[in-house]
C-alpha positions in Angstrom: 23.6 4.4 18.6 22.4 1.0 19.7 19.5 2.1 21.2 18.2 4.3 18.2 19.0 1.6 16.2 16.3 -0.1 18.6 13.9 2.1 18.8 14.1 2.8 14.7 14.0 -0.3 12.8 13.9 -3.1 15.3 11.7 -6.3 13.9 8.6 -5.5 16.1 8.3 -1.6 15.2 9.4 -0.9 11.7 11.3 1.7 10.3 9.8 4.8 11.5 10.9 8.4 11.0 12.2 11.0 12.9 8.8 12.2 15.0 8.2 8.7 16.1 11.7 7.5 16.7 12.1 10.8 18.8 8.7 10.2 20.8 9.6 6.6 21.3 13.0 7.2 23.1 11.9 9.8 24.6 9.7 8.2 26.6 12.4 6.8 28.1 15.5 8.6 27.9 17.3 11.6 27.3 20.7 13.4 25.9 22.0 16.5 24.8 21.0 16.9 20.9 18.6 13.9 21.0 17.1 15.6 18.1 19.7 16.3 16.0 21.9 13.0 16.6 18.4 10.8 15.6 17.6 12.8 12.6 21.9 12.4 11.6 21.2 8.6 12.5 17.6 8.2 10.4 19.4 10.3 7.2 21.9 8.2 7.2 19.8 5.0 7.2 19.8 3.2 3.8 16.5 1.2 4.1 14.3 3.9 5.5 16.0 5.9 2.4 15.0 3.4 -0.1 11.5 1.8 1.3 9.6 4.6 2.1 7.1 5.7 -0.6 7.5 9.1 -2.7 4.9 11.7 -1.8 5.4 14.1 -4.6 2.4 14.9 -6.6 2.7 13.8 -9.9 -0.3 16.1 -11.1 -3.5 17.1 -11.0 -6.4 14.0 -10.3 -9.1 14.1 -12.5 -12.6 12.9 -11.3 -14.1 9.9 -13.1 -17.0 11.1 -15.7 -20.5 10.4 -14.2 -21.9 8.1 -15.9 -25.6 9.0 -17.9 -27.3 5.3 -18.6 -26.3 2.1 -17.5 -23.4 0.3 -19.2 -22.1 3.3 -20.4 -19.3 3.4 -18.3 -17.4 -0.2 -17.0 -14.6 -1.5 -15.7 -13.3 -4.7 -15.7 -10.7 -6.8 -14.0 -10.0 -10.7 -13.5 -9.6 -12.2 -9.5 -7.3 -14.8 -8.6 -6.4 -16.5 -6.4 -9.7 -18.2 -5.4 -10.4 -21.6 -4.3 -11.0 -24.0 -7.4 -14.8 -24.4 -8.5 -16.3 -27.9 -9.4 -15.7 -27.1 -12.8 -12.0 -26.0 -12.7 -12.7 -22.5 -12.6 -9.8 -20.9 -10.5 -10.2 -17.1 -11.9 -13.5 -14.4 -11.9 -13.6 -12.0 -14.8 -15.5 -9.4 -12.8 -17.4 -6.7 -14.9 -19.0 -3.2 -12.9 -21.4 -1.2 -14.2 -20.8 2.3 -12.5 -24.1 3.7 -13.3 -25.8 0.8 -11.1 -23.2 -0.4 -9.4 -23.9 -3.6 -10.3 -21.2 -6.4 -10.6 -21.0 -9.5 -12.9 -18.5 -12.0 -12.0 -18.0 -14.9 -15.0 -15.6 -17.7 -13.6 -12.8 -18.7 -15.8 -9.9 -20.6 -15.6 -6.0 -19.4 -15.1 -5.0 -21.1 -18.4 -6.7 -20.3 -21.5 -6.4 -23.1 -24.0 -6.2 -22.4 -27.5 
């Protein structure tokens, strides 16, 4: 058990599943019912249960609409995280126009006083 514990979720490779957990160990060792005592030891573990991400579709993805003109369609979103501007500015308000593809970035700050 000690060594798939190793070659599962040690601190330098993660906690892989059963193909690449199997392939690792394999390169250097083997046992009767490698297979099945790995996959037994990877079911039972409870982070690689919890952490992994759900694959299951949720439904069907729908394409954006094309846009026609410019500004018709936009998105917008605010950036932090930035180093501080001369002015105090610490956030960008960024604005795309998807027609163009052409970006405006207004710098703002974090706190917005009333």
């Amino acid at each position: 058990m000690h060594v798939i514990r190793e070659a599962h979720a040690s601190r330098v490779s993660g906690h892989f599943g059963v193909g690449k957990t199997v392939a690792q160990l394999q390169r250097y060792c083997y046992w009767s019912q490698m297979n099945e005592t790995i996959v037994k030891y990877i079911k039972g573990c409870v982070m690689s249960s919890t952490s992994k991400p759900n694959n299951k579709k949720l439904g069907f993805y729908m394409p954006r609409p094309i846009p026609f003109r410019p500004w018709d369609n936009i998105s917008m979103d605010f950036v932090g995280g930035i180093p501080m501007f001369r002015k105090g500015h610490d956030y960008l308000y960024v604005v795309v126009d998807r027609f163009r593809k052409m970006c405006i970035l207004v710098p703002c700050k974090k706190k917005v006083s009333p």
